[in-house]
LONURO-720791 format. One record per residue: y negated, z, x negated of N, C-alpha, C in turn; residue in three letters. Coordinates in steps of 0.1 Angstrom, whole numbers, plus 5000, padded with zeros to 4 digits. Each point is the difference from the previous one (the first is absolute). Example, Ala and Ser with C-alpha at 12.3 -4.5 7.8 and 13.67 -1.06 7.14 Angstrom:
505750784868498850005009498850004991ALA 498949935004498950004991498950085008SER 
***
This chain:
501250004991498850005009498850004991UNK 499049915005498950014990498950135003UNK 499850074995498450124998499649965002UNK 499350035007498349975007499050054994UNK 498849985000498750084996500150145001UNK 500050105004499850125006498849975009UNK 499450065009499050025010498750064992UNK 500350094992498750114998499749904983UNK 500349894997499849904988499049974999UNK 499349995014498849944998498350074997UNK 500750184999499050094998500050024987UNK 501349974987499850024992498949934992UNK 499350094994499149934989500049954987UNK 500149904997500449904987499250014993UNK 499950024985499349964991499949904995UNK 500249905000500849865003499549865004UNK 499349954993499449815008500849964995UNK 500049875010501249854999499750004983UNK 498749974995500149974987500750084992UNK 499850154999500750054993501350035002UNK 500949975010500949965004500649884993UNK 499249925000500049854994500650124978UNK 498649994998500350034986501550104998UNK 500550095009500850094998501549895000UNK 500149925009500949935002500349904985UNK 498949974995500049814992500250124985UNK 499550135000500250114986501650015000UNK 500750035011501350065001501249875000UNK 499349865004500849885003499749914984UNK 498849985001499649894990499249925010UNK 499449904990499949865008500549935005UNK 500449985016501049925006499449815003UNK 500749924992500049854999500849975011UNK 499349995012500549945013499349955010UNK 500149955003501649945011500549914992UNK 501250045002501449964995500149784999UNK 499049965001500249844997499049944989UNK 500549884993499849964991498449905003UNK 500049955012499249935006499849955015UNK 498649965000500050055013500849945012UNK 500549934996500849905009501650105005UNK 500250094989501150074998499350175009UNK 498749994998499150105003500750035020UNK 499149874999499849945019501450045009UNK 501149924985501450015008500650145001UNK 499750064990500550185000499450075014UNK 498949995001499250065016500449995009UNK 500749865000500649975016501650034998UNK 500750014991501150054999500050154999UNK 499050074996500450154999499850055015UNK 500049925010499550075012501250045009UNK 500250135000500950095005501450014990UNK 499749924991501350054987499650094989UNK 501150004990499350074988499749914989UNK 499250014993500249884987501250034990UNK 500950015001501049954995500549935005UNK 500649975016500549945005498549835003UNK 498650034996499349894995500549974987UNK 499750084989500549884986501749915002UNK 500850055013501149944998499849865003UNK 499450015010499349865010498949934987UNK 498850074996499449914991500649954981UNK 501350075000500949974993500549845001UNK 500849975014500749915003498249875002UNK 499450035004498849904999500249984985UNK 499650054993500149994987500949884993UNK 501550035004501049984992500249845007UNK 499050005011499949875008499049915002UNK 498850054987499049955000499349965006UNK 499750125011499449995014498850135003UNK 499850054987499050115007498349984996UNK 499749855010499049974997499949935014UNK 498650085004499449965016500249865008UNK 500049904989499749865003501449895001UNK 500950104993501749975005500150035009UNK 499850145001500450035015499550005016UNK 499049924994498749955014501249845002UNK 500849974988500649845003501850065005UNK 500450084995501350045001500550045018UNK 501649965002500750025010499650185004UNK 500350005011499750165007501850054996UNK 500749925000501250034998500350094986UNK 499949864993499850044979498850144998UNK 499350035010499250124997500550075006UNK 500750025009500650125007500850074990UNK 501049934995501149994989499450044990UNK 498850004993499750014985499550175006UNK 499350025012499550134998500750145007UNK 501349915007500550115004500250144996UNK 500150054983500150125000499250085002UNK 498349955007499150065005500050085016UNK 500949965005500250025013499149965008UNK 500349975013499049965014499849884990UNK 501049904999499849874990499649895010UNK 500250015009499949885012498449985003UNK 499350175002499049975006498850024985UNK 501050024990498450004990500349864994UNK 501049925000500149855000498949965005UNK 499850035008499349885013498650084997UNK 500050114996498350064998499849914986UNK 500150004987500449944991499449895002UNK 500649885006500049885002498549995007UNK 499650065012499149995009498650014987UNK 500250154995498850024992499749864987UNK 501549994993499849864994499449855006UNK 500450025013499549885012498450005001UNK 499450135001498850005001499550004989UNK 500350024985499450014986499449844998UNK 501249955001500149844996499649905011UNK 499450075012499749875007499050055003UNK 499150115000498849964996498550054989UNK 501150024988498950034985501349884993UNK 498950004990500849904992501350054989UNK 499450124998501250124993499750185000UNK 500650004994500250185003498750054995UNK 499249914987498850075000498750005007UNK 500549895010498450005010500450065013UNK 501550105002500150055012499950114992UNK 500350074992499750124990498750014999UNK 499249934998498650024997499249965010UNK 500650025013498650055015499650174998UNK 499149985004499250184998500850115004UNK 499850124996501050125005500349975018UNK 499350025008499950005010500749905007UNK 499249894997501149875001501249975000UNK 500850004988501150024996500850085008UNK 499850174999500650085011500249985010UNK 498549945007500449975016500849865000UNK 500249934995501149844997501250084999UNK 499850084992501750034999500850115008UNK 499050095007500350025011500349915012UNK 499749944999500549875014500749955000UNK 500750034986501649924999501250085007UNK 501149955007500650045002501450104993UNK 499750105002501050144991499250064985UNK 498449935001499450074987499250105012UNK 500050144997499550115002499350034987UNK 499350095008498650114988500850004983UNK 501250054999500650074986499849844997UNK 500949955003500849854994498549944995UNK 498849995008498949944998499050034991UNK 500150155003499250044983500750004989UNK 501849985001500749974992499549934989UNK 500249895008499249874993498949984999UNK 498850085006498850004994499850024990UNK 500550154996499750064990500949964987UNK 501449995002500849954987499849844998UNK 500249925011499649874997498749944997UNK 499150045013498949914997498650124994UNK 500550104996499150104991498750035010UNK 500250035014499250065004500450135002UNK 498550085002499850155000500250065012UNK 501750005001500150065013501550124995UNK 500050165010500850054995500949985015UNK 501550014989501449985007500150095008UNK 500250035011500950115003501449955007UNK 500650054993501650045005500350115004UNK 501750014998500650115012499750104990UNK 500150004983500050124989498850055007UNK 499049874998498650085003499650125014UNK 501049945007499850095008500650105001UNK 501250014998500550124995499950134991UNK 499149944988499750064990498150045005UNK 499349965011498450005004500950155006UNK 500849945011500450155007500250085001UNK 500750004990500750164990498850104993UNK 499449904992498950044988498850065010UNK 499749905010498950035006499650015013UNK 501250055003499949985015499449885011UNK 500349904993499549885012501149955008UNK 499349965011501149965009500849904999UNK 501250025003501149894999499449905003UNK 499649985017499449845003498550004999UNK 499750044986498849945004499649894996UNK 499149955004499849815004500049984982UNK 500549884998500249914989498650014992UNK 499449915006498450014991499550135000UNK 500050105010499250124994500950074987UNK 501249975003500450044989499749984981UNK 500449855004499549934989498550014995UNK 499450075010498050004997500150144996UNK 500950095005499450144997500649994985UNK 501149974994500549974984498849934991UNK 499849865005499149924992498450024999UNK 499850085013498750094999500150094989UNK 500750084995500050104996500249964982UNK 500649904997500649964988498849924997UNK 499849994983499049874996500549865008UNK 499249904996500349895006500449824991UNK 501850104996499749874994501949985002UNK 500249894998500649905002501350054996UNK 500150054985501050044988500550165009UNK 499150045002500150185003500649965013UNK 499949915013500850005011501249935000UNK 500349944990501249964997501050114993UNK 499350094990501050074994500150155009UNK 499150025007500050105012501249955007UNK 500049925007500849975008501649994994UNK 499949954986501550044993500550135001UNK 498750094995500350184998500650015014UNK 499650015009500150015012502149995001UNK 499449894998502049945006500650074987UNK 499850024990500650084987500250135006UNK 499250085004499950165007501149985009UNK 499749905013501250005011501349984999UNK 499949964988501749914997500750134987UNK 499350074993500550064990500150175008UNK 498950055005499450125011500050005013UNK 498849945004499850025011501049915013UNK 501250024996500649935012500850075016UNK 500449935006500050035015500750154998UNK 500550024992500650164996499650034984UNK 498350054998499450024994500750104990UNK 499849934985500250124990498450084995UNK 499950115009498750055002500150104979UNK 500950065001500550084987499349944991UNK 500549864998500049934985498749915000UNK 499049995015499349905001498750064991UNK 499349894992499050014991498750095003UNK 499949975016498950025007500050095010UNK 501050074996500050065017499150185000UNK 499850014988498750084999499249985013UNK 499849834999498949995009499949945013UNK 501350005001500549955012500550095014UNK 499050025015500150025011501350035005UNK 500849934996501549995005500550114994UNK 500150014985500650104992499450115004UNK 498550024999499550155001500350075012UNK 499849935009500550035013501350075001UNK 501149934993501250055002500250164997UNK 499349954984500050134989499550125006UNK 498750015011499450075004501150095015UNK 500749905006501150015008501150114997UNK 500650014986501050054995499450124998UNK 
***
């Protein structure tokens, strides 16, 4: 069963900003060199495969692109829906991120002339286009904002929210953009620091802070709502 927050989380008082949260994480991790693709074309395709899997079960899938010399937008805007189903199957839901795949390649290539004139519409622009694609949501789209086409936008994922909630008592559902505004409000503003934020982030959730939290061993849990609470409990 996963822990919850505790209720009285939200009274504890932190000593604690996202930034220095930020620094406590990138001291104890290192510098994290991510997202996991070589380019952006491999970038684009990771986003829409990691949705509802894990990335391992993505590098199997952008493995087999690989070894088939297919992990590039403009083959796969020409390739059978069949021959893509097959190459990405170890991603799971392979049927319907085929056909997301294909669609977004559909729109890349019929109407910019390549990935760098649909990459290079304004923050704004961009996001709202790629929101109107079908099966790109908020994560998937700053995905690629920010790892692919280097705009200044922060990720949030499921770590992120997991790890906002624990630490700081924020609410599970809270809306997408406030979230991402209350983080990138609070952090400098640059490009490098929201990319490696968002690494630490998934590093904490995947090593610590997961659905059955190692609160004991966690780096941070000095300063973290969830932990003190508990501590305060016993």
């Amino acid at each position: 069963m996963v822990r919850r927050v505790p209720a009285n989380a939200r009274d504890v008082q932190l000593p604690i900003t996202y930034y220095e949260l930020y620094r406590r994480l990138r001291k104890q991790f290192g510098y994290l060199d991510w997202w996991p693709g070589d380019t952006r074309d491999e970038i684009i395709i990771g986003a829409i495969l990691t949705q509802q899997t894990s990335w391992k079960n993505v590098e199997k899938a952008l493995e087999n692109l690989r070894k088939d010399n297919s992990i590039d937008l403009r083959k796969i805007s020409g390739m059978g829906l069949a021959r893509l189903q097959r190459l990405i199957r170890p991603s799971g839901f392979y049927r319907q991120k085929a056909r997301r795949l294909k669609a977004l390649c559909a729109y890349i290539f019929s109407d910019y002339a390549n990935l760098d004139s649909f990459l290079g519409r304004d923050r704004a622009t961009l996001r709202k286009e790629l929101l109107g694609l079908n099966g790109v949501g908020k994560e998937t789209a700053d995905s690629i904002m920010l790892y692919a086409a280097e705009k200044r936008v922060f990720v949030v994922d499921a770590y992120t929210r997991r790890i906002t909630g624990r630490v700081y008592g924020v609410e599970e559902d809270m809306d997408y953009d406030r979230l991402a505004g209350l983080i990138s409000d609070s952090i400098p503003a640059s490009i490098k620091l929201y990319k490696d934020f968002h690494a630490q982030l998934v590093e904490l959730g995947k090593r610590y802070c997961r659905p059955r939290p190692l609160c004991a061993e966690c780096p941070i849990n000095e300063h973290c709502a969830y932990f003190i609470s508990l501590s305060k409990d016993r």
